[in-house]
C-alpha positions in Angstrom: -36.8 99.7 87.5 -35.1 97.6 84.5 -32.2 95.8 85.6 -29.8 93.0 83.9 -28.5 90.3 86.0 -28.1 86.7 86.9 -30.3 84.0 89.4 -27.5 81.5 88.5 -24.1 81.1 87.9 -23.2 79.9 84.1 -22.8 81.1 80.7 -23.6 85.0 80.6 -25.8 84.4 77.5 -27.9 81.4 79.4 -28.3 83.1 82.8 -28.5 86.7 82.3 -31.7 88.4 82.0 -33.5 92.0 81.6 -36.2 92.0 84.3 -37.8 94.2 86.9 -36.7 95.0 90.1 -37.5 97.7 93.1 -35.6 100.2 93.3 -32.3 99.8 95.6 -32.2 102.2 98.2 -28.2 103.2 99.6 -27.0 102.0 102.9 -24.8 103.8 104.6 -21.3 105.1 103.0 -23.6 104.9 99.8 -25.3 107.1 97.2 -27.4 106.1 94.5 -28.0 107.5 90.9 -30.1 107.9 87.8 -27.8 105.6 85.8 -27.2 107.5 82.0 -24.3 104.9 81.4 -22.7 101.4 82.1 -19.6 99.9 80.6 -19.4 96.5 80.5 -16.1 94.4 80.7 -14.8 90.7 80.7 -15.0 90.6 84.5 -18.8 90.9 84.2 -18.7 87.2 82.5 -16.3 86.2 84.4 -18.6 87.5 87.9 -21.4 85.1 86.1 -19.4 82.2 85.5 -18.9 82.5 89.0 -15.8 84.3 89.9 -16.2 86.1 93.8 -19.4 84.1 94.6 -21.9 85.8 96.7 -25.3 86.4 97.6 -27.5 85.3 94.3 -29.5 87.4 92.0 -26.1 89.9 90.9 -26.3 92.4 88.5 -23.5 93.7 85.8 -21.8 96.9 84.9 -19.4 98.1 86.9 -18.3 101.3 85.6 -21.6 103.9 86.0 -22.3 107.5 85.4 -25.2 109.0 86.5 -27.0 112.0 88.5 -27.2 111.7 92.3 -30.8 111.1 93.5 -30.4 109.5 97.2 -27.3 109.4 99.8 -26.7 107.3 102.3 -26.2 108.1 105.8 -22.5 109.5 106.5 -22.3 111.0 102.5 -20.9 114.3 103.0 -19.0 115.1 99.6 -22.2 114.9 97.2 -25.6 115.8 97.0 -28.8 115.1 95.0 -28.7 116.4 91.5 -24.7 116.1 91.1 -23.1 114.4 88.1 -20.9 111.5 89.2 -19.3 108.8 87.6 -17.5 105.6 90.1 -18.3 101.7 90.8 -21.4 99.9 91.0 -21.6 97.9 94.7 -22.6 95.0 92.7 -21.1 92.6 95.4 -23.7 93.8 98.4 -26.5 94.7 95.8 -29.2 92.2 94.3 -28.3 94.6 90.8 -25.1 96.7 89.7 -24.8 99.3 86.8 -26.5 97.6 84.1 -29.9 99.4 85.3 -32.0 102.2 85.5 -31.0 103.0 88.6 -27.4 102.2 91.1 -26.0 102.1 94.1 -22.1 102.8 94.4 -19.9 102.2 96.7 -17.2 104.6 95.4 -17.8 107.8 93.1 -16.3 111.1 91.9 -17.5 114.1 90.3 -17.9 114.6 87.3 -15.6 117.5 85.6 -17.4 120.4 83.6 -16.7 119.7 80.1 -16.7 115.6 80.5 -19.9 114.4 79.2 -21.8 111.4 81.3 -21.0 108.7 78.7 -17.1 109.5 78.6 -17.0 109.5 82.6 -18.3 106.0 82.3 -15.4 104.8 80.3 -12.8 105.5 82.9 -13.3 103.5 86.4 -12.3 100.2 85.4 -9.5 101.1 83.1 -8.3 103.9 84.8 -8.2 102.0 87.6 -6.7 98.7 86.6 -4.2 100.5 84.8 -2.7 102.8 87.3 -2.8 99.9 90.0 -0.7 97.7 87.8 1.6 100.4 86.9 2.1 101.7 90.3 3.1 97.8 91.3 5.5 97.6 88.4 7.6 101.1 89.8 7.0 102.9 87.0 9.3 106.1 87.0 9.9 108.8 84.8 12.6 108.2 82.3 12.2 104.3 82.3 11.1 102.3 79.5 8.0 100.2 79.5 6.1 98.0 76.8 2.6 97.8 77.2 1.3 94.5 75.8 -2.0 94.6 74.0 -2.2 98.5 74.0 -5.4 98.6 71.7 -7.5 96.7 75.0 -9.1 99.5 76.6 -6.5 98.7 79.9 -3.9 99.0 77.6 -4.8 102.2 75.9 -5.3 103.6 79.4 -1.7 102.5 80.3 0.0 104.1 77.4 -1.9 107.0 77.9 -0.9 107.4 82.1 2.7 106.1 81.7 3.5 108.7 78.7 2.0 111.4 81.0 4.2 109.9 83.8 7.2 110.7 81.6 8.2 107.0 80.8 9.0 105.9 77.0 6.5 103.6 76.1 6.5 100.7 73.4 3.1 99.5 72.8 2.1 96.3 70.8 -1.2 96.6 69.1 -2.6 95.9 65.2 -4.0 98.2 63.0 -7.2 99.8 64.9 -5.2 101.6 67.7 -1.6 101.7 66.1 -2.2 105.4 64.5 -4.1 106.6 67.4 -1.2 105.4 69.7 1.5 106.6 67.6 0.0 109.9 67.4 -0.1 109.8 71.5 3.8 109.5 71.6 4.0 105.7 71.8 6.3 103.6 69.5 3.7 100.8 68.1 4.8 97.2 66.9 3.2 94.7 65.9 2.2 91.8 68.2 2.5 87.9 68.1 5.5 86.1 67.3 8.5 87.2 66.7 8.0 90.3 69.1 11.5 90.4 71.3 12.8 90.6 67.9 10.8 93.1 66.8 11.8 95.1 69.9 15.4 94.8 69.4 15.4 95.9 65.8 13.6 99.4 67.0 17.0 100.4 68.6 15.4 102.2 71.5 17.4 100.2 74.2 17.0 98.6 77.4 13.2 97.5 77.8 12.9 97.9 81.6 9.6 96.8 82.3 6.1 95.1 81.1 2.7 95.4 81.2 0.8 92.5 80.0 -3.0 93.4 79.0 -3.9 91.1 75.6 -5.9 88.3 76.1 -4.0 85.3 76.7 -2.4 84.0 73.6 1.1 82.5 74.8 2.8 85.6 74.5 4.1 85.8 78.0 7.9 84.1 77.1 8.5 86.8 74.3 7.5 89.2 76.7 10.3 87.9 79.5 13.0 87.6 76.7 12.2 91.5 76.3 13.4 92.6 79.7 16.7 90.4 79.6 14.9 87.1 81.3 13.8 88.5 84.4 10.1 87.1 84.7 9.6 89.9 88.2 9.9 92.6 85.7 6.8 91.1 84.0 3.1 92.1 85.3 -0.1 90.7 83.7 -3.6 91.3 84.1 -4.9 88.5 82.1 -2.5 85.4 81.5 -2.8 84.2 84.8 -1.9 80.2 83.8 1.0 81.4 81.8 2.5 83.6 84.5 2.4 80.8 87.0 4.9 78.6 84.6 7.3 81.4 84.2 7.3 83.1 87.0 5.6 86.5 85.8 4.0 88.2 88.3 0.4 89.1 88.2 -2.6 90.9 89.1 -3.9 88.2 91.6 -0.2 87.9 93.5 0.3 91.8 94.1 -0.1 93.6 97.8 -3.1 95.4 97.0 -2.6 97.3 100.7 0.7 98.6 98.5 -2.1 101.4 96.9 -3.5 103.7 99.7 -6.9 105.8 99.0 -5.2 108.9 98.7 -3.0 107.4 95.2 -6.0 106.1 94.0 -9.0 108.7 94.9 -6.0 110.9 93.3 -5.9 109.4 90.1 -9.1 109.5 89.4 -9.7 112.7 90.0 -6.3 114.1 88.1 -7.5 111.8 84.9 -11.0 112.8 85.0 -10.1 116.6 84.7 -7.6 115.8 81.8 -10.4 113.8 80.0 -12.4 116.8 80.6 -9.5 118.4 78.9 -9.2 116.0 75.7 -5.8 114.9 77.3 -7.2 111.3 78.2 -9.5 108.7 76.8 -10.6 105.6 76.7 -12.0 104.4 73.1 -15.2 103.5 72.7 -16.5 100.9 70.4 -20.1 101.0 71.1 -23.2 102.5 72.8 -26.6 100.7 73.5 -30.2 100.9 74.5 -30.4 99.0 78.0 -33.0 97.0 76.1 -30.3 96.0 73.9 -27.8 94.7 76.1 -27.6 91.1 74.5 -26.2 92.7 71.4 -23.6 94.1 73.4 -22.9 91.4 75.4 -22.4 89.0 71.9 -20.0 91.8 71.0 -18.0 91.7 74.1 -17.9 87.6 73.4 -15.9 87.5 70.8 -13.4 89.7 72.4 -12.6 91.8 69.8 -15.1 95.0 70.8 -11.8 97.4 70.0 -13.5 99.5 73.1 -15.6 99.9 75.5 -19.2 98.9 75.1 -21.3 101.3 76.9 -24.9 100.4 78.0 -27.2 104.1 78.3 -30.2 103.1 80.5 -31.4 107.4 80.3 -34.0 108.2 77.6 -32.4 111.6 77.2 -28.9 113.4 77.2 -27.2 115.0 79.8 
């Protein structure tokens, strides 16, 4: 099979490669699919500049939809033939979802009316988001700003916390800011200036924050927002900035705090309202397999404005 991955750890654009490999074959507690799409995301450069070391060659993708063809022993809940989307093992596998074929270690079925390249939009997000928000207490009736809401974590975020019943402020420029508006969420603008930009919307006590953007030194604004107090602060991304003020984030949290049942529940409650047009995750591109380096410059720059889906199938679901 086709497969894109690394023999080395470095720049993603020096050590990755499109090469052939055999087929995997899934151990136990593991199924394997005919992948029809892979998102990428940041964390795939990050794996290949060497973040979580492990055994060497390592594939990308993490997020895959596909159709059953092989279970492992102790798979109950699937069978061959079934359309699933989940996680690639890519830490026990010499490939991940960038590839014809994958192994996962955790998957989910795949709603009627959800198409295959839609389900494989939702792990990561989905799953970052509602982690993070979970940690922060998030509660009906409370008011959250979600920092970067045009990222796809962000988006995700508005999207779960306005279906939670919070009010939502959501920073983002001019891609999203209709989208989100149209959502429910009250859009500003980000960058500096933003507490103040907050306050003049009148909407009250800012109890909480979600930090997604990519760090750009807008974690102090952010504290200023909820009245100083850095713990009511959680970021995903500015992990050198949190550690000056205080903020908590992603790499500091309990992850023990989220059992299987919240999370298996999640997914499966936000798959069936994608199915239902009531969640997404934007898209900003789909590619060939073969044209994975395109997608990957994309994803460099950090300004993809979506996910960028790879589609190893030749044909449609």
């Amino acid at each position: 099979m086709r497969t894109v991955r690394f023999h080395e750890h470095g720049e993603p654009s020096d050590v990755l490669r499109l090469e052939t490999a055999p087929v995997p074959e899934p151990g136990p507690g593991r199924i394997r699919v005919a992948a029809h799409a892979c998102g990428l995301a940041p964390a795939d450069w990050a794996l290949c500049r060497g973040l979580m070391p492990g055994t060497l060659p390592r594939g990308i993708g993490c997020d895959v939809s596909g159709i059953v063809e092989a279970v492992g022993a102790g798979v109950t809940d699937v069978a061959v033939g079934n359309r699933v989307f989940g996680t690639a093992d890519y830490a026990d596998q010499p490939s991940a979802g960038a590839a014809d074929r994958a192994v996962l270690d955790h998957w989910f079925l795949v709603p009627k009316g959800l198409d295959l390249t839609r389900a494989a939009t939702l792990p990561m997000a989905l799953s970052t988001a509602s982690w993070h928000l979970a940690r922060l207490g998030l509660a009906a009736d409370s008011t959250i700003l979600i920092n970067g809401a045009g990222t796809t974590v962000g988006y995700a975020a508005v999207q779960i916390a306005l279906i939670r019943g919070a009010r939502v402020i959501a920073t983002a420029g001019d891609t999203y800011a209709e989208q989100l508006r149209d959502l429910g969420a009250t859009v500003v603008g980000y960058g500096d200036g933003l507490a103040n930009r907050v306050k003049a919307l009148s909407i009250g006590q800012v109890d909480l924050v979600f930090d997604t953007a990519p760090p750009n030194n807008a974690l102090p604004e952010l504290v200023k927002i909820v009245c100083g107090d850095p713990k009511r602060v959680l970021t995903c991304s500015d992990m050198a900035g949190a550690a000056e003020l205080g903020v908590r984030d992603s790499f500091h949290e309990d992850p023990a705090t989220w059992t299987d049942d919240e999370r298996f529940g999640v997914f499966t409650e936000f798959a069936q309202l994608a199915a239902e047009g009531r969640f997404t995750v934007p898209v900003a591109g789909t590619f060939p397999l073969a044209d994975w380096r395109k997608a990957l410059n994309i994803s460099l720059t950090g300004h993809a404005h979506g996910k960028l889906l790879l589609l190893p199938a030749d044909s449609s679901d």
